[in-house]
mmCIF file of the N, C-alpha and C atoms, coordinates in Angstrom:
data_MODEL
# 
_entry.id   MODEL 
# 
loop_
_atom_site.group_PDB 
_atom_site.id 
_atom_site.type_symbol 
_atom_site.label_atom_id 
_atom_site.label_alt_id 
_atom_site.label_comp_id 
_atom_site.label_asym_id 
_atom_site.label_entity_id 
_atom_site.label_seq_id 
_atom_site.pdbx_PDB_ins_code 
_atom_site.Cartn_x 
_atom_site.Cartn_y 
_atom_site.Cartn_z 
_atom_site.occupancy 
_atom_site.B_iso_or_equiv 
_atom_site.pdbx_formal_charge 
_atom_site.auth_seq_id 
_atom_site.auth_comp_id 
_atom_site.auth_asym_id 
_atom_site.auth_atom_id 
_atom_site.pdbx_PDB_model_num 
ATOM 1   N N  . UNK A 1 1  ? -4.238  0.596   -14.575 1.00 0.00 ? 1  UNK A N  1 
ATOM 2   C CA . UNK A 1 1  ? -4.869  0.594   -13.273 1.00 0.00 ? 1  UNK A CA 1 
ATOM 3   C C  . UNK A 1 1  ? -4.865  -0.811  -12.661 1.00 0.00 ? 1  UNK A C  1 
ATOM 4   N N  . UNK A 1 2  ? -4.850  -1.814  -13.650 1.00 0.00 ? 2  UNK A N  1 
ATOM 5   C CA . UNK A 1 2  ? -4.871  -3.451  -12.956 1.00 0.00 ? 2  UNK A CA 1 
ATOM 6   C C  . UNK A 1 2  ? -3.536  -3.328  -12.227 1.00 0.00 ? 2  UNK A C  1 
ATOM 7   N N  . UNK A 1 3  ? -2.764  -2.482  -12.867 1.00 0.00 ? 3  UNK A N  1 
ATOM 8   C CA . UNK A 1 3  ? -1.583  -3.021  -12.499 1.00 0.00 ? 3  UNK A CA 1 
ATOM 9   C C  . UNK A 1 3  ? -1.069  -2.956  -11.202 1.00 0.00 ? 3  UNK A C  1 
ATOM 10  N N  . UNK A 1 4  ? -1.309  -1.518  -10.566 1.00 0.00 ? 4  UNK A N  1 
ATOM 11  C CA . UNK A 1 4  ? -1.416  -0.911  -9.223  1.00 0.00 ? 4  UNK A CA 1 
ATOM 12  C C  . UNK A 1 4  ? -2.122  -2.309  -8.589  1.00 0.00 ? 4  UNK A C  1 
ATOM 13  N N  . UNK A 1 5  ? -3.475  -2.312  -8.865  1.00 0.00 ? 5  UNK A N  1 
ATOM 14  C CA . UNK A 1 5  ? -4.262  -3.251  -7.972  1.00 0.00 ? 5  UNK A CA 1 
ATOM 15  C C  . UNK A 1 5  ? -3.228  -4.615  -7.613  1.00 0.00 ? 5  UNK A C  1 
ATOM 16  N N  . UNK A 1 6  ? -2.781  -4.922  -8.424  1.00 0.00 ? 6  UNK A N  1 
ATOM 17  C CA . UNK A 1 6  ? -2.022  -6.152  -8.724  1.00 0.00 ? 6  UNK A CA 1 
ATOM 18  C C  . UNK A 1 6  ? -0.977  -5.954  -7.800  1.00 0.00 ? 6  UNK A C  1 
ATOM 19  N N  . UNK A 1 7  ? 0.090   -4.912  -7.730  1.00 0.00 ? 7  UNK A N  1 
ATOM 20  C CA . UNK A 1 7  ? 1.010   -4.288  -7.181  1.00 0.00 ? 7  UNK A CA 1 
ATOM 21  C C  . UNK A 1 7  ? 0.864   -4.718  -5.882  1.00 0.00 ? 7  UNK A C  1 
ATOM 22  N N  . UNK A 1 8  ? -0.444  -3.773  -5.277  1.00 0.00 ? 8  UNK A N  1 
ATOM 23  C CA . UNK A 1 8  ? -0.911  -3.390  -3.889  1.00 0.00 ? 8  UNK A CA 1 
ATOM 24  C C  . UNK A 1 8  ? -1.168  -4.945  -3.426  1.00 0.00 ? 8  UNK A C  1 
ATOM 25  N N  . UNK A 1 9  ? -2.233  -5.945  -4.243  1.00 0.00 ? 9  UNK A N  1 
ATOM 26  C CA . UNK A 1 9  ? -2.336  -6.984  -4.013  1.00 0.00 ? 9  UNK A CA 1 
ATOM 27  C C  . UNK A 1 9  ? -0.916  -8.147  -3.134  1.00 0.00 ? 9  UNK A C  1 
ATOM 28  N N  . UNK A 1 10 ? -0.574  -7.931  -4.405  1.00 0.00 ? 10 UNK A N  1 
ATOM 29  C CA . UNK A 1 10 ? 1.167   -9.079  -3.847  1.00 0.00 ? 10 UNK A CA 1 
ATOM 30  C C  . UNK A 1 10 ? 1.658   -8.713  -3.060  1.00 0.00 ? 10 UNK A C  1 
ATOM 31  N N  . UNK A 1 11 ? 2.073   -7.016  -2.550  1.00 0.00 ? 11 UNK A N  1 
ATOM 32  C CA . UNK A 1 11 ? 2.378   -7.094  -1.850  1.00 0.00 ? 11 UNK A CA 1 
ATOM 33  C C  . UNK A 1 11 ? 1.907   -6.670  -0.190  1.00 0.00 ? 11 UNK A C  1 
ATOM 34  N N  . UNK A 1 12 ? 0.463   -6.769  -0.019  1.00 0.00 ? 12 UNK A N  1 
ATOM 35  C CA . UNK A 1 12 ? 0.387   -7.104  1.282   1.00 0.00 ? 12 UNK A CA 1 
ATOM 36  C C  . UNK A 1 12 ? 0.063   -8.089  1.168   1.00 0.00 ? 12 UNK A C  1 
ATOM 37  N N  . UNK A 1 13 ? -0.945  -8.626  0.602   1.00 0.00 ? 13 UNK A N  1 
ATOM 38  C CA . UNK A 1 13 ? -1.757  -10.298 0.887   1.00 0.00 ? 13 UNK A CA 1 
ATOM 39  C C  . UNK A 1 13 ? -0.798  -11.235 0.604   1.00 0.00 ? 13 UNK A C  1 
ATOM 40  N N  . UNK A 1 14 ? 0.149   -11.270 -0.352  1.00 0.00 ? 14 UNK A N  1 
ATOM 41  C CA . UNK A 1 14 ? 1.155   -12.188 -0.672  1.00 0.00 ? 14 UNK A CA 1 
ATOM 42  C C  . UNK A 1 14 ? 2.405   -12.212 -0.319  1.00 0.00 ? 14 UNK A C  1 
ATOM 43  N N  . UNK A 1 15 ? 2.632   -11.125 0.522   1.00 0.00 ? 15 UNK A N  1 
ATOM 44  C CA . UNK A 1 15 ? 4.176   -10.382 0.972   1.00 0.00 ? 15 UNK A CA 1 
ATOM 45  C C  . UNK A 1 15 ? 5.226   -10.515 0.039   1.00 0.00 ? 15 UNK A C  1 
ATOM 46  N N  . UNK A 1 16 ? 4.674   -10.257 -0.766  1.00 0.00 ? 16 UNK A N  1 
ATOM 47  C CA . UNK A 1 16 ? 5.963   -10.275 -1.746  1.00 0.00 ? 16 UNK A CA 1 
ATOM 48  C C  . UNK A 1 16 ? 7.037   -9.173  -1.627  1.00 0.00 ? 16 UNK A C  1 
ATOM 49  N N  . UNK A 1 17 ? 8.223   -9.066  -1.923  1.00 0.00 ? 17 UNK A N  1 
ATOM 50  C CA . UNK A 1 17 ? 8.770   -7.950  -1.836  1.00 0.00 ? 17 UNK A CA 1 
ATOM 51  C C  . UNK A 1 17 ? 9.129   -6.971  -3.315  1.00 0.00 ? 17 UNK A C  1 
ATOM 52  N N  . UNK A 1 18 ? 9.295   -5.865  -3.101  1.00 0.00 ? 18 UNK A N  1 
ATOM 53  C CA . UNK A 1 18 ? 9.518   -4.798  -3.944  1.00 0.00 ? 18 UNK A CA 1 
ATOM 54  C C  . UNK A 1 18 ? 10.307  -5.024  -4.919  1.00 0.00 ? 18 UNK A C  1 
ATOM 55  N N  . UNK A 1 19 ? 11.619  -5.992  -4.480  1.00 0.00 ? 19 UNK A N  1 
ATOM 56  C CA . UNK A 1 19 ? 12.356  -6.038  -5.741  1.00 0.00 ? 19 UNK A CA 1 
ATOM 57  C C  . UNK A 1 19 ? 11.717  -7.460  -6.940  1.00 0.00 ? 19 UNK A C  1 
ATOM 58  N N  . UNK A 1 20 ? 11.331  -8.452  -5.833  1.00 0.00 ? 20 UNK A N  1 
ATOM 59  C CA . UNK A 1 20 ? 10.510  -8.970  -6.518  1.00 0.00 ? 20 UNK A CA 1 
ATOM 60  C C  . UNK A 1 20 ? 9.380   -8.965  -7.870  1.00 0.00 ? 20 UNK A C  1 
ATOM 61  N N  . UNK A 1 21 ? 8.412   -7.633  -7.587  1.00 0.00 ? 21 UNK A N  1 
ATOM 62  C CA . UNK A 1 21 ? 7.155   -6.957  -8.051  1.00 0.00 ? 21 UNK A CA 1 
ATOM 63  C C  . UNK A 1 21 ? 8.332   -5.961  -8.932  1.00 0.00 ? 21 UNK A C  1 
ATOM 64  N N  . UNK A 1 22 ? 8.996   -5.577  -8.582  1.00 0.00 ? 22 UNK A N  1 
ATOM 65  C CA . UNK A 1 22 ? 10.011  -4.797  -9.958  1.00 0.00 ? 22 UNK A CA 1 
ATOM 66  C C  . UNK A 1 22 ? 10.388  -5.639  -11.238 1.00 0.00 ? 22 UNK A C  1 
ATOM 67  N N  . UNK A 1 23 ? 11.011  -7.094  -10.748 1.00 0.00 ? 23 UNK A N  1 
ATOM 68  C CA . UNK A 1 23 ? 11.508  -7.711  -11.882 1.00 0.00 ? 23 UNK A CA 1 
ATOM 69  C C  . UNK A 1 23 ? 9.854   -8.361  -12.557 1.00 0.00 ? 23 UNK A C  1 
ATOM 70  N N  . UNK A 1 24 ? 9.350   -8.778  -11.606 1.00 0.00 ? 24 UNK A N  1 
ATOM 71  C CA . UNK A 1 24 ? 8.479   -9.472  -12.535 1.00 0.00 ? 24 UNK A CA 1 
ATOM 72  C C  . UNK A 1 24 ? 7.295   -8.756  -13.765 1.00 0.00 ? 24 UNK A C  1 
ATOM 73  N N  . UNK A 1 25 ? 7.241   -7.256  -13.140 1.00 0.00 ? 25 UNK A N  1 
ATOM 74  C CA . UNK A 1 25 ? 6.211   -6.074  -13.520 1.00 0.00 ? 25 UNK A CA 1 
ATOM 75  C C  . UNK A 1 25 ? 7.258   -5.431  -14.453 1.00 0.00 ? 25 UNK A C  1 
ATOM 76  N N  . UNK A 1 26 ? 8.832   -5.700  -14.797 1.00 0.00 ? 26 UNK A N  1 
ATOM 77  C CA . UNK A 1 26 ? 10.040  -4.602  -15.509 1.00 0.00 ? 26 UNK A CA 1 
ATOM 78  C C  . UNK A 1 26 ? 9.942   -3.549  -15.414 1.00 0.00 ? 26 UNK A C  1 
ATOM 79  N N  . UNK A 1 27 ? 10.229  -3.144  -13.786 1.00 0.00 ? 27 UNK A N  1 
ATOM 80  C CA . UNK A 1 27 ? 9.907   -2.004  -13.075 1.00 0.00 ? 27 UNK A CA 1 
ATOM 81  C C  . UNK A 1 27 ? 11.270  -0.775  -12.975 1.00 0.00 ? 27 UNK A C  1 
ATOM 82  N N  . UNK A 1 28 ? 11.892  0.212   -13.560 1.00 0.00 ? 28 UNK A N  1 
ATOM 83  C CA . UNK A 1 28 ? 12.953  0.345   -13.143 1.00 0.00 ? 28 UNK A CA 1 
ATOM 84  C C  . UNK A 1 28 ? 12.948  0.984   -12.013 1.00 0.00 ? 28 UNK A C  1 
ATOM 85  N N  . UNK A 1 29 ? 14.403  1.143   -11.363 1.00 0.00 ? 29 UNK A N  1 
ATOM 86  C CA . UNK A 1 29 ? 15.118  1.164   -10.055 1.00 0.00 ? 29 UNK A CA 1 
ATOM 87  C C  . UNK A 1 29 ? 14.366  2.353   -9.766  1.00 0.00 ? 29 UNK A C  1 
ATOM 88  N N  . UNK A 1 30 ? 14.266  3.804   -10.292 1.00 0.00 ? 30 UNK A N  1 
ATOM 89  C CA . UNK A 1 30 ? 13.523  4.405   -9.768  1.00 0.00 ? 30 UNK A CA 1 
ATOM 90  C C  . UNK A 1 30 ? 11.467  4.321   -9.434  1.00 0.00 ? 30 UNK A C  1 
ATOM 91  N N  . UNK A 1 31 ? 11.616  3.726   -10.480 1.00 0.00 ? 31 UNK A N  1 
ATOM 92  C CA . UNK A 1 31 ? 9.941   3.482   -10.171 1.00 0.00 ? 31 UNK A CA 1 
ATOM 93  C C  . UNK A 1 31 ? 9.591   2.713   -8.837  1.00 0.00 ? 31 UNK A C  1 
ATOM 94  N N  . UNK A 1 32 ? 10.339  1.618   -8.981  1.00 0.00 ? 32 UNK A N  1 
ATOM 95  C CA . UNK A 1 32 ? 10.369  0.445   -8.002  1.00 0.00 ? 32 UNK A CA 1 
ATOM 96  C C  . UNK A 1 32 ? 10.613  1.215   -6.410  1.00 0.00 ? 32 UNK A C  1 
ATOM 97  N N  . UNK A 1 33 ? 11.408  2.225   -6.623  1.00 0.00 ? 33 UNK A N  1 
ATOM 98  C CA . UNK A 1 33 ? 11.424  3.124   -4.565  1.00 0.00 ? 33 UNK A CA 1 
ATOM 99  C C  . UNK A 1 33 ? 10.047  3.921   -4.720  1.00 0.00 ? 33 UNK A C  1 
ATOM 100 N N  . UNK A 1 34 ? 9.702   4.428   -5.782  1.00 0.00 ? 34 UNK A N  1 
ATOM 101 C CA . UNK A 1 34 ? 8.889   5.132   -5.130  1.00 0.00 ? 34 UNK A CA 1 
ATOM 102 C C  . UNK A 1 34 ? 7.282   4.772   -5.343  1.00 0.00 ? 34 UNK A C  1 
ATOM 103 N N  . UNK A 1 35 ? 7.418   3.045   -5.623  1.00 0.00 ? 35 UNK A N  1 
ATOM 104 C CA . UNK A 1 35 ? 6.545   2.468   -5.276  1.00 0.00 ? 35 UNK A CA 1 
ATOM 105 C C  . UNK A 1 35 ? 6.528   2.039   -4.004  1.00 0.00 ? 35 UNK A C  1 
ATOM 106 N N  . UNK A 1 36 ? 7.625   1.574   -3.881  1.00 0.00 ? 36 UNK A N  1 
ATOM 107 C CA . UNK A 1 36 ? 8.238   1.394   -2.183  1.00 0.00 ? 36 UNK A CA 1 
ATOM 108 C C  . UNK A 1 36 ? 7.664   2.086   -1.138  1.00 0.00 ? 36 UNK A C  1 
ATOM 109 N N  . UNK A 1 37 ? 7.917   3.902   -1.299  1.00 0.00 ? 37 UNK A N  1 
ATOM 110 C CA . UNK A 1 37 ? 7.609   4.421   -0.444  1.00 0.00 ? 37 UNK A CA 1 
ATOM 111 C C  . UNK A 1 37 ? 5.904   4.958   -0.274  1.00 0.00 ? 37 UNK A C  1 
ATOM 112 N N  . UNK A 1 38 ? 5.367   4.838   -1.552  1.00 0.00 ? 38 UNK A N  1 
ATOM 113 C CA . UNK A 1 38 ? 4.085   4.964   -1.582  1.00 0.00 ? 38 UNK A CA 1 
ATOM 114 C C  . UNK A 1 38 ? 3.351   3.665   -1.424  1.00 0.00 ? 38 UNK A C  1 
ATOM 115 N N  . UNK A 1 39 ? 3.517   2.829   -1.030  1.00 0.00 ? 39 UNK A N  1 
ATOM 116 C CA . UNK A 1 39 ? 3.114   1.200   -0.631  1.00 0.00 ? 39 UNK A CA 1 
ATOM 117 C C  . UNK A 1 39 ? 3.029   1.209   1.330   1.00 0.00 ? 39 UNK A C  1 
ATOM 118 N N  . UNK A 1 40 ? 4.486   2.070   1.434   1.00 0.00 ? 40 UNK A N  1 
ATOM 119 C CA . UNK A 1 40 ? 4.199   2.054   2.936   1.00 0.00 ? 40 UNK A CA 1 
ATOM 120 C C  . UNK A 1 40 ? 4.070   2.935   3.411   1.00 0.00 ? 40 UNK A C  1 
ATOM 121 N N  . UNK A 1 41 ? 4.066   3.835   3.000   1.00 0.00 ? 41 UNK A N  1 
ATOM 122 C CA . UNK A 1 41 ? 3.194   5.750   3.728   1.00 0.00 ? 41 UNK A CA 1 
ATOM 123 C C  . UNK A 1 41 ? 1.281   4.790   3.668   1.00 0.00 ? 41 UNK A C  1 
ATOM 124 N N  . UNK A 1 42 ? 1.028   4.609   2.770   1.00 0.00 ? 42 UNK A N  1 
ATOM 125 C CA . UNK A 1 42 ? -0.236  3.866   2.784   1.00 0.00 ? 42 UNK A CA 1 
ATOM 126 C C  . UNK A 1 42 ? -0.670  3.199   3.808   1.00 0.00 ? 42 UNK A C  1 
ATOM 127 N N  . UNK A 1 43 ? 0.709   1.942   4.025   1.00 0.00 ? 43 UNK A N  1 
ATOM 128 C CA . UNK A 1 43 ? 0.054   0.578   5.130   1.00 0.00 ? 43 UNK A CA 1 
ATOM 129 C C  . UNK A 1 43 ? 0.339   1.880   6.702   1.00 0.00 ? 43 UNK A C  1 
ATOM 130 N N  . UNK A 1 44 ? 0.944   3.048   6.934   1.00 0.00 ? 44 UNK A N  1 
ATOM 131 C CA . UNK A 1 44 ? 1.181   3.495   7.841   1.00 0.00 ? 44 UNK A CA 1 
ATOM 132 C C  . UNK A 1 44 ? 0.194   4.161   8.128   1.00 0.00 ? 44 UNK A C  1 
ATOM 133 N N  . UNK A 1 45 ? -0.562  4.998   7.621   1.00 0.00 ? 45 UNK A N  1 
ATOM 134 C CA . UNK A 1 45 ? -1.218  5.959   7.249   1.00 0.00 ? 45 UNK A CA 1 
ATOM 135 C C  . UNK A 1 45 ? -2.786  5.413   7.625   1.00 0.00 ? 45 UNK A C  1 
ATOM 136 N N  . UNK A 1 46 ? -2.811  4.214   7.116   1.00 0.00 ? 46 UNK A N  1 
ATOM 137 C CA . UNK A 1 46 ? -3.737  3.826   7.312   1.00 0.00 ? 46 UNK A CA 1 
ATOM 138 C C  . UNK A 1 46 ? -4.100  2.630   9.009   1.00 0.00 ? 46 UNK A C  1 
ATOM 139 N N  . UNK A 1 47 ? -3.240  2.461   8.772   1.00 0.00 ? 47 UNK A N  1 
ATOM 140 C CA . UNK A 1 47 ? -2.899  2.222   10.700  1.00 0.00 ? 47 UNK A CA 1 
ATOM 141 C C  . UNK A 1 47 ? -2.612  2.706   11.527  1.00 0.00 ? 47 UNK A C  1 
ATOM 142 N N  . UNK A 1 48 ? -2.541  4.219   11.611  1.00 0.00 ? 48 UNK A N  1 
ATOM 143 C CA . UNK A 1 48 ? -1.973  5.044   12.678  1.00 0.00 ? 48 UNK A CA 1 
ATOM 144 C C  . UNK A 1 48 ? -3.079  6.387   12.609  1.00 0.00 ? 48 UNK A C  1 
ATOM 145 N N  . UNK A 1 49 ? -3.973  6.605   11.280  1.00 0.00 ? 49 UNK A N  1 
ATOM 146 C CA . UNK A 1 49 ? -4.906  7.249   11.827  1.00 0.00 ? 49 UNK A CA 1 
ATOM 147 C C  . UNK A 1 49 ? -6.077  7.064   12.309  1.00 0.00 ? 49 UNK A C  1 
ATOM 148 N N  . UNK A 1 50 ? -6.360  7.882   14.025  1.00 0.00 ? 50 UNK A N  1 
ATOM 149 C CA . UNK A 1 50 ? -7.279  7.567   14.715  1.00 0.00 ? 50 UNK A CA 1 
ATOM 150 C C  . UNK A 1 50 ? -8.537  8.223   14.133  1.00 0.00 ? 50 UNK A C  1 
ATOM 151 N N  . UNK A 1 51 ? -9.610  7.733   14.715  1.00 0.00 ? 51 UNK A N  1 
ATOM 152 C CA . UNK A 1 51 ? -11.009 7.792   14.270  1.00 0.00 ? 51 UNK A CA 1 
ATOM 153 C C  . UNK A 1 51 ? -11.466 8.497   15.323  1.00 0.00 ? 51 UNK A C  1 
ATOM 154 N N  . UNK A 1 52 ? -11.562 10.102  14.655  1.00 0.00 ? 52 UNK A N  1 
ATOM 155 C CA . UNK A 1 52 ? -11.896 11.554  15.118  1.00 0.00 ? 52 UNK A CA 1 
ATOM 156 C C  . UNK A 1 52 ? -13.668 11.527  15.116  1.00 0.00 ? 52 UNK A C  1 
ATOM 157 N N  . UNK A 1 53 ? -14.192 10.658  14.905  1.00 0.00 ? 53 UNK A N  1 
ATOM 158 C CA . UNK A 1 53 ? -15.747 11.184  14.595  1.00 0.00 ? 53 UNK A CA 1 
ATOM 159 C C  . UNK A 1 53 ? -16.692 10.336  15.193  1.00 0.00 ? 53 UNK A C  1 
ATOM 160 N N  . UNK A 1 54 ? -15.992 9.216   16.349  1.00 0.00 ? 54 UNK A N  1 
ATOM 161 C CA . UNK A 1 54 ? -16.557 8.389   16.637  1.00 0.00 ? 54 UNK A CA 1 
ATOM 162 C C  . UNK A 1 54 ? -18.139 8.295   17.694  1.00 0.00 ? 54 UNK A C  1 
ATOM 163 N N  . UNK A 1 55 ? -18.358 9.703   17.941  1.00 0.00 ? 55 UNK A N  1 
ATOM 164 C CA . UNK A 1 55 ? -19.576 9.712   18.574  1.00 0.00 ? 55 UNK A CA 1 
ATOM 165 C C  . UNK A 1 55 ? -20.321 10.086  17.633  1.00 0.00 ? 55 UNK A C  1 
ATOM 166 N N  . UNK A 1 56 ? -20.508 10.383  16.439  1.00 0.00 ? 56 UNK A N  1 
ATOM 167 C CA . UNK A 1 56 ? -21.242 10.048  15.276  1.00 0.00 ? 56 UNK A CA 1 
ATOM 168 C C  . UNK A 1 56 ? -22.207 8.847   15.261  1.00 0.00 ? 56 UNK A C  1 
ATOM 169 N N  . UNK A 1 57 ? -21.083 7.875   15.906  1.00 0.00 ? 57 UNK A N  1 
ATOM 170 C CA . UNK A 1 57 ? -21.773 6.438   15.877  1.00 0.00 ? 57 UNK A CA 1 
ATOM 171 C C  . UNK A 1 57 ? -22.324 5.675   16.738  1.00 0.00 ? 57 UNK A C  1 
ATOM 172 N N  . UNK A 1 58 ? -22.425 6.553   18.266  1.00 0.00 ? 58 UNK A N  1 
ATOM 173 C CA . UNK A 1 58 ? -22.556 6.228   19.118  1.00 0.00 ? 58 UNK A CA 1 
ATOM 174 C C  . UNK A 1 58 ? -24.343 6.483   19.309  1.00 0.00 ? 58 UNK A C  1 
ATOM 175 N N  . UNK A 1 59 ? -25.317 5.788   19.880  1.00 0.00 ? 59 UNK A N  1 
ATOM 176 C CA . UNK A 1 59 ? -26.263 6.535   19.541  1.00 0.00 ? 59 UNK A CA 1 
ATOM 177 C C  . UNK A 1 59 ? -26.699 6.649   21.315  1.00 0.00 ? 59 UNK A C  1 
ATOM 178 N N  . UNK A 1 60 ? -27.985 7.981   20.884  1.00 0.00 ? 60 UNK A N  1 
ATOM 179 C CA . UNK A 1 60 ? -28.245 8.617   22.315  1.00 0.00 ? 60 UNK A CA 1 
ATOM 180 C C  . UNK A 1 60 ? -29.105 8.186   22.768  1.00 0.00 ? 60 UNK A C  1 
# 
């Protein structure tokens, strides 16, 4: 589980790139894409969904 954290860490806060976090973690070629693609469905996912509940917070 550190390891993910670690993963997720480098590469937004540190921009590291994927092939990078492969060699240094001895990641193989398949692990390494579909860390890839689950790294950025995430950063997307989480920036593109809008906030449906916002008069929740609004007060009357």
């Amino acid at each position: 589980m550190d390891v993910i954290a670690e993963i997720r860490r480098r590469f937004h806060v540190d921009k590291e790139i994927i092939t990078s976090l492969s060699s240094t973690f001895n990641l193989s070629r398949p692990t390494s894409v579909n860390i890839s693609r689950r790294l950025k469905s995430l950063f997307i996912s989480v920036k593109t969904t809008p906030i449906r509940s916002w008069a929740l917070f609004t007060s009357s």
